[in-house]
N, C-alpha and C positions, 0 to 999 in steps of 0.2 A: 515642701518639695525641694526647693533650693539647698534647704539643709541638708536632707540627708542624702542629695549630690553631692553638694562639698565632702560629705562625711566617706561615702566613698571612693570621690575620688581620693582623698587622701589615704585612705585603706589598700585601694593600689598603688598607689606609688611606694607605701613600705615594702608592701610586698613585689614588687619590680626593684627596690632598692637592695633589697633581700639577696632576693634572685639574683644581682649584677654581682653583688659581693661573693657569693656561692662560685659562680663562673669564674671570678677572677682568682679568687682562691684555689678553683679545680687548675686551670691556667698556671698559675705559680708552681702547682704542686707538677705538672705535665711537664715543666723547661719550655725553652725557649723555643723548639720547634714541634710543641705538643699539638693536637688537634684546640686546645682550646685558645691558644696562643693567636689563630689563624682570623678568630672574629674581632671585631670591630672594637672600639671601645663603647660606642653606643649600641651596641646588638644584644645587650642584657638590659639595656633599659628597654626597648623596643620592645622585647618579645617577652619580659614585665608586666608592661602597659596593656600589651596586645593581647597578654597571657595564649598565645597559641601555637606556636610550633617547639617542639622540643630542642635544647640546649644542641649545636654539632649536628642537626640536618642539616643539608645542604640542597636546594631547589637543584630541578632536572633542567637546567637552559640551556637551548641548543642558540650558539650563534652562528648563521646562518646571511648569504645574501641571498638575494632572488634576483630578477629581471623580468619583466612584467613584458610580457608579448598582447597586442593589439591586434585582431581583425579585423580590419574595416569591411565589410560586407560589399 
């Protein structure tokens, strides 16, 4: 069982290794203020690893405050 964890973990990380070089080469090929230029330098290892969201989505985050109102009854 141990083994052929190890055997996949390292089968993802080529292929998250893969993947980061892809990005950074689409990146390169985009300049300097390309949509791929704007991720991280870890956000092709990450989503590698995680294998799950696609290359240049961007999450919907609202930043937002509140203020929390009390009734005391």
């Amino acid at each position: 069982m141990d083994a052929a964890s190890a055997a996949l973990m390292t089968a993802s990380q080529k292929l998250g290794e893969k993947m980061y070089a892809e990005q950074q080469a689409a990146a390169g090929a985009a300049g300097p203020g390309g949509a791929g230029a704007q991720q991280g330098a870890g956000a092709g290892a990450a989503g590698g690893a995680a294998g799950g969201r696609a290359a240049g989505k961007e999450d919907d985050v609202v930043d937002a405050e509140f203020k929390e109102v009390r009734r005391d009854a």
